[in-house]
C-alpha positions, 0 to 999 in steps of 0.5 A: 229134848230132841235136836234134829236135823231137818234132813232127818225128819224129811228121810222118815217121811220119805220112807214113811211114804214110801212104806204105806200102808205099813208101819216102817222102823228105824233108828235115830243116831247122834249125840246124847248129852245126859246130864242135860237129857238132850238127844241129838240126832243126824241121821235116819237108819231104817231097818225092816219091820219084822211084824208081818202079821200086823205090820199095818198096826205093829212094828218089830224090830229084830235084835241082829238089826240093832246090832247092825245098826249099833255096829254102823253108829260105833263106827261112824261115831254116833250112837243110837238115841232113839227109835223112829216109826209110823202109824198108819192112818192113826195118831201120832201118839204112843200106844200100849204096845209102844209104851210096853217096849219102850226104854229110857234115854231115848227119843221115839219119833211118831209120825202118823201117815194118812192116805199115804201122806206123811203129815204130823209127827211128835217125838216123845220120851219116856217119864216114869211108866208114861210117855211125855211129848218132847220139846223138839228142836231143829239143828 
């Protein structure tokens, strides 16, 4: 499960707007709680898509922003739990090569962007070798 705050949903889709028609990247940071599988998340932290070849398709996330980013969450308190993306004028639904990078004990938000209007988003977790949708809720 996913607690959220709405603040955080209301940044990705501001910058899910703002980076059309690409795909944007970030990471969610907060609380985990794993022996309830609950991710918390506070706050939105965009880091810049890598993928310039395919950015309206792919998204890419380069290890030194990860470091930066775990860096910022140690210092804040936080940690990461999980990834946030878009996908431009497709679903907001996991692809292969979303499914192929994925790791457990994250949370990985989808929002789906059409005609540079932010719209639907699910997050979704990753059970065995498969997404699952996750239950969301607002904090």
């Amino acid at each position: 499960m996913l607690k959220v705050k709405r603040s955080v949903i209301e940044e990705i889709k501001k910058q899910a707007e703002a980076g059309y028609p690409y795909e944007i990247c970030g990471f969610l940071l907060g609380e985990v709680d794993y022996r309830n599988n609950v991710r918390t998340a506070v706050e939105a932290f965009q880091v810049e898509n890598q993928n310039k070849e395919r950015a309206n398709d792919r998204f890419e996330i380069d290890p030194k922003d990860y470091l930066k980013v775990e860096k910022y969450a140690d210092e804040k308190g936080l940690v990461i739990t999980g990834i946030y993306h878009t996908h431009p004028d497709h679903p907001d639904r996991p692809s292969q090569t979303d499914l192929r990078f994925a790791q457990p004990d994250m949370s990985y938000i989808i929002m789906s962007v059409k005609n540079g209007k932010a719209e639907n988003w699910r997050s979704w977790e990753l059970k065995g070798d498969r997404f699952a949708q996750e239950d969301v809720e607002f904090i």
